[in-house]
C-alpha positions in Angstrom: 14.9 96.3 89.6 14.3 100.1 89.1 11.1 101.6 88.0 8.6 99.6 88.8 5.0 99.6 86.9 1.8 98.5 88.3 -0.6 97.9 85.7 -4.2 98.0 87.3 -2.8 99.9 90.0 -6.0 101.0 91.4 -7.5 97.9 91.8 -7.8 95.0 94.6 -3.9 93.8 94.0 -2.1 97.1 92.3 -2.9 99.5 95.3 -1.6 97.2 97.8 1.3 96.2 95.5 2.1 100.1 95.4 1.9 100.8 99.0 4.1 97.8 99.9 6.7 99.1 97.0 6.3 102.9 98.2 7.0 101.8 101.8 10.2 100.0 101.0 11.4 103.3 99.1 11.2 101.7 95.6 10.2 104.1 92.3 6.6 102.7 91.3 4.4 103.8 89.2 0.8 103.1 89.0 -1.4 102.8 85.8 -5.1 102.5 85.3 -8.0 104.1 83.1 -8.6 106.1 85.9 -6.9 107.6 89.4 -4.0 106.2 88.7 -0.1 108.1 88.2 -0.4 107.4 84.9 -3.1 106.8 82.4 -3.4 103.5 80.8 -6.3 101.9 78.7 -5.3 97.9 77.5 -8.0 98.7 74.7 -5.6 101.7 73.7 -2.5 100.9 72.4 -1.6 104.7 71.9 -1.6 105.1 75.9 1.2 102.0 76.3 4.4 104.0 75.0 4.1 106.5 77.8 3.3 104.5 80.5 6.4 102.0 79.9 8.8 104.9 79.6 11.6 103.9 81.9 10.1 100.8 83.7 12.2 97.6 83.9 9.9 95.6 85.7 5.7 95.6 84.8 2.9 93.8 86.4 0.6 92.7 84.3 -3.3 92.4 84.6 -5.8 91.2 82.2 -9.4 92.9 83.3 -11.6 91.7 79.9 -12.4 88.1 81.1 -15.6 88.2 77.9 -15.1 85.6 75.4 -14.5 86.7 71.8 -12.0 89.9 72.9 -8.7 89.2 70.8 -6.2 88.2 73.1 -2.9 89.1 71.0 -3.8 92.2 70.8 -3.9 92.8 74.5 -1.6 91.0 76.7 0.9 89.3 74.0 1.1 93.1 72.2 1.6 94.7 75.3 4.5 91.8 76.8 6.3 92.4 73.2 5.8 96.1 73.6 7.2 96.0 77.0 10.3 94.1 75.8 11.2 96.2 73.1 10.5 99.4 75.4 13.4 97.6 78.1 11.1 96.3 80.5 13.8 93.2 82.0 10.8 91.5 84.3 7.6 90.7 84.1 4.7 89.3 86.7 1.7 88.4 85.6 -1.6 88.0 87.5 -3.3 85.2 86.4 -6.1 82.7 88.1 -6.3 79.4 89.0 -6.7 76.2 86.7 -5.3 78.4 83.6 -2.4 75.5 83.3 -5.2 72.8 82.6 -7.4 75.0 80.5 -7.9 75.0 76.9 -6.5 77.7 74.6 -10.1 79.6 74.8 -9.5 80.5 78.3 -9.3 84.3 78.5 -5.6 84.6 80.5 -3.8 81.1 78.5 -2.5 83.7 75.4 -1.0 86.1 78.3 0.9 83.3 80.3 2.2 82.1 77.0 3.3 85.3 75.9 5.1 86.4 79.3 6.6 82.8 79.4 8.1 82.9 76.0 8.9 86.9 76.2 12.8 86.4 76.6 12.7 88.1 79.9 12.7 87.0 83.4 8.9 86.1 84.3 6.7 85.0 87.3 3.0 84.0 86.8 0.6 84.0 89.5 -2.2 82.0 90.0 -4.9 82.5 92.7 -7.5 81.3 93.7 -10.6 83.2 94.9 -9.8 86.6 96.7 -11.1 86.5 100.3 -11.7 90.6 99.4 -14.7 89.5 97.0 -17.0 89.5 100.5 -15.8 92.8 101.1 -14.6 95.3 97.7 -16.7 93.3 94.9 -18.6 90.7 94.1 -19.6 89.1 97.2 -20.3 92.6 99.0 -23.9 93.2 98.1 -24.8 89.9 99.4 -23.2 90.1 102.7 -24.8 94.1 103.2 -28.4 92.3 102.4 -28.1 89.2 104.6 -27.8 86.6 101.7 -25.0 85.0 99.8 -27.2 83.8 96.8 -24.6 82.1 94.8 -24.5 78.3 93.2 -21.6 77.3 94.9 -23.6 74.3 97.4 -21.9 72.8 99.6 -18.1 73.5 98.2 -15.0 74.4 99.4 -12.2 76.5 98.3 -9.6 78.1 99.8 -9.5 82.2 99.7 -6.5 83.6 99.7 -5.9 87.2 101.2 -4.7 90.0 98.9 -2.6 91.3 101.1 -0.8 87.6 100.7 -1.1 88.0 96.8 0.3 91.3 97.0 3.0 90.4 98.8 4.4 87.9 96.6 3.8 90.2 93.5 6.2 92.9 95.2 8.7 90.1 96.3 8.6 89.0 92.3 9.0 92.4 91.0 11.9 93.1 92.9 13.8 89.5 94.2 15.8 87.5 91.4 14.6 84.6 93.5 10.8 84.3 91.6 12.1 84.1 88.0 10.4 81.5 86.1 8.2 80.3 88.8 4.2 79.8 88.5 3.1 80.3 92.0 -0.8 78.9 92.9 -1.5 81.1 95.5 -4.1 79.7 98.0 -5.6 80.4 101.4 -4.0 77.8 104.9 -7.4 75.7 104.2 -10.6 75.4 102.4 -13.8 76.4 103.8 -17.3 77.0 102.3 -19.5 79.9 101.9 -21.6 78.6 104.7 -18.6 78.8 106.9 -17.5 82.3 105.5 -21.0 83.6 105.5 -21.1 82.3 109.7 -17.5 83.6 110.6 -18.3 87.1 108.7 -21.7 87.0 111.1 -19.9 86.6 114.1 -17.0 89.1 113.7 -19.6 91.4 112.7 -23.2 91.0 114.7 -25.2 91.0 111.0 -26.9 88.4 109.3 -25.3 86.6 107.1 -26.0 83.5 105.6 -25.4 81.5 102.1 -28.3 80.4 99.7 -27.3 77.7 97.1 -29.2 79.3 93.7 -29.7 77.1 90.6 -26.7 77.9 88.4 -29.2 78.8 85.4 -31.0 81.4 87.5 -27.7 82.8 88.6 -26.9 83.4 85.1 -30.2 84.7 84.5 -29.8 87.4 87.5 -26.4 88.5 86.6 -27.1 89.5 82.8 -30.2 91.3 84.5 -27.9 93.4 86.3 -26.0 94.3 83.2 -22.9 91.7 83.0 -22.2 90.6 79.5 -23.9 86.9 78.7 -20.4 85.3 78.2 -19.1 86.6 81.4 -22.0 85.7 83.3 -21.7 82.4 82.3 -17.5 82.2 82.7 -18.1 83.7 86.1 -21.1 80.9 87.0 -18.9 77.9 85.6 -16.2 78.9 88.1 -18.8 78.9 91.1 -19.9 75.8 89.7 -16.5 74.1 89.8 -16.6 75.0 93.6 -19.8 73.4 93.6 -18.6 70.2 92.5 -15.7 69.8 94.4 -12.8 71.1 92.0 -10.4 73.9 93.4 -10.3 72.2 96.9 -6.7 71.6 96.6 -4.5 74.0 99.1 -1.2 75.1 97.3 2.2 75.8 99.0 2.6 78.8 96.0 2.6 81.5 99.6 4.7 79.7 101.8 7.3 79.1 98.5 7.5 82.6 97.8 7.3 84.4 101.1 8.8 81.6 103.4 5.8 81.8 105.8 1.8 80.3 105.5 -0.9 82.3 103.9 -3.3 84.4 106.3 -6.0 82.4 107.5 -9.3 83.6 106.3 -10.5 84.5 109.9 -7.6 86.9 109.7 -8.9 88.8 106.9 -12.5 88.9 108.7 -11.2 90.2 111.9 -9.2 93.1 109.9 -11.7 93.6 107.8 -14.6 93.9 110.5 -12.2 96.3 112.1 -11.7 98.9 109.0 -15.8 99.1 109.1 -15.9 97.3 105.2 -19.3 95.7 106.5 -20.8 98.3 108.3 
C-alpha cells in the first residue's frame, strides 16, 4: 500500500506506528488535533477531506470512550468517508472484550463499520498497554509510591506497544492481515502487585499497589476532572481485572508477527533505561 495515514499519530500507538513505517521508507502521514503532519479533529468532519487526500490505507482510532457521543457520526462516517475518498485498507484499533459486548460499547459501531466497509480490514484488540505505568494513567501512581487502583488481586496480561505497533505496521502494509481480529496480549498475566515490585526493582523507588474500593475510585477520578461516564467505564474495566475476567493470554502477537509478545520485564528494563520513572 502507498500512502499511509495514522490517525492519532501522536499518541501511545500512532508515533511508534510512524517511526516503524518512516524507517522502512514507506510515505506516512500522521494526523492528530495537535503536532501532528496533518491536522485532524474526529469531532470535525470539515478537517477529514484533507487529511485522506491520497491515502490508501488509514489507521483508525477512536479517543471519545464517554457514553452518549453518537457513534455514526464518528468512526462509521469517517470508514464511509475513507472509502469513497480511495482509501483500499483499513486497521482499526480497538480493545479487548468488544466481540462479547453489547451494542452500547463505545468501539462495537466502529468494528462493525470497518468490517462491513467493502475494503480489506484488520481489527485489533488489546489488552491493557504495559505504557499505562509509564505515559498515562498509571504514571502518577508509580512517581508517588502508590498504585491506588481497584483491581485486588487480578491478573492480566500487558501487552507492549511497541508489539501493538508492530502488528499495526505489518497490517497496513502485508496482504497477509486482511480480515483478521487480532487480541493482542502480553507472554503471561501478572498483577499489579507483581508490576508495581518488578517496576521497584528495575528502578530503586517505591512502589507498591493499594486495592481502593471501586466506588471511591470513581469518586477520585471525577474529582480530578474525568467525565462521570468515563470514570465509571474506566472503573468497570479495572473491576473485570478484579474479578478474574481478562486473564486469558492470546496468540493475536505471535499470529501476526510469527514471534511471542515482549515480556513485561522487557518493557520495565527499557523503560527504566530511557529515565520514564525518574
Amino acid at each position: 500500500m502507498d500512502n499511509i495515514l495514522v490517525l492519532g499519530g501522536t499518541g501511545t500507538t500512532g508515533r511508534r506506528i510512524a517511526r516503524r513505517l518512516k524507517a522502512a521508507g514507506r510515505p506516512v502521514r500522521t494526523a492528530s488535533r495537535t503536532g501532528g503532519d496533518t491536522h485532524f479533529d474526529l469531532n470535525a468532519p470539515v478537517t477529514w477531506a484533507a487529511a485522506l487526500d491520497g491515502a490508501t490505507a488509514v489507521y483508525l482510532v477512536e479517543p471519545d470512550l464517554r457514553p452518549g457521543v453518537d457513534r455514526q457520526a464518528r468512526i462509521p462516517r469517517l470508514v464511509a468517508d475513507a472509502v469513497a475518498a480511495g482509501v483500499k485498507r483499513l486497521v482499526l484499533l480497538s480493545a479487548h472484550g468488544v466481540g462479547r459486548a453489547d451494542d452500547t460499547h463505545p468501539l462495537k459501531a466502529a468494528e462493525q463499520a470497518v468490517r462491513d466497509s467493502g475494503v480489506e480490514w484488520t481489527i485489533l484488540q488489546p489488552d491493557w498497554f504495559a505504557q499505562n505505568f509509564s505515559e498515562s494513567f498509571w504514571l502518577p501512581g508509580v512517581l508517588t509510591g502508590t498504585l491506588a487502583l481497584p483491581t485486588g488481586d487480578g491478573r492480566t496480561p500487558f501487552v507492549d506497544a511497541e508489539d501493538i505497533a508492530e502488528v499495526a505496521a505489518a497490517a497496513l502494509t502485508e496482504d497477509r492481515h486482511g480480515g483478521q481480529t487480532y487480541r493482542l496480549t502480553g507472554p503471561r498475566a501478572i498483577g499489579f502487585g507483581e508490576a508495581a515490585g518488578l517496576i521497584a526493582a528495575a528502578t530503586g523507588r517505591t512502589v507498591r499497589h493499594l486495592d481502593v474500593d471501586p466506588d471511591l475510585f470513581v469518586d477520585r477520578m471525577v474529582a480530578e476532572g474525568a467525565p462521570t461516564g468515563v470514570a465509571r467505564l474506566l472503573t468497570g474495566l479495572l473491576v473485570d481485572i478484579r474479578d478474574g475476567r481478562g486473564a486469558e493470554v492470546s496468540d493475536g502477537v505471535e499470529r501476526a508477527l510469527g514471534r511471542p509478545p515482549r515480556p513485561f520485564e522487557d518493557y520495565v528494563a527499557e523503560a527504566a533505561a530511557a529515565g520514564r520513572w525518574s
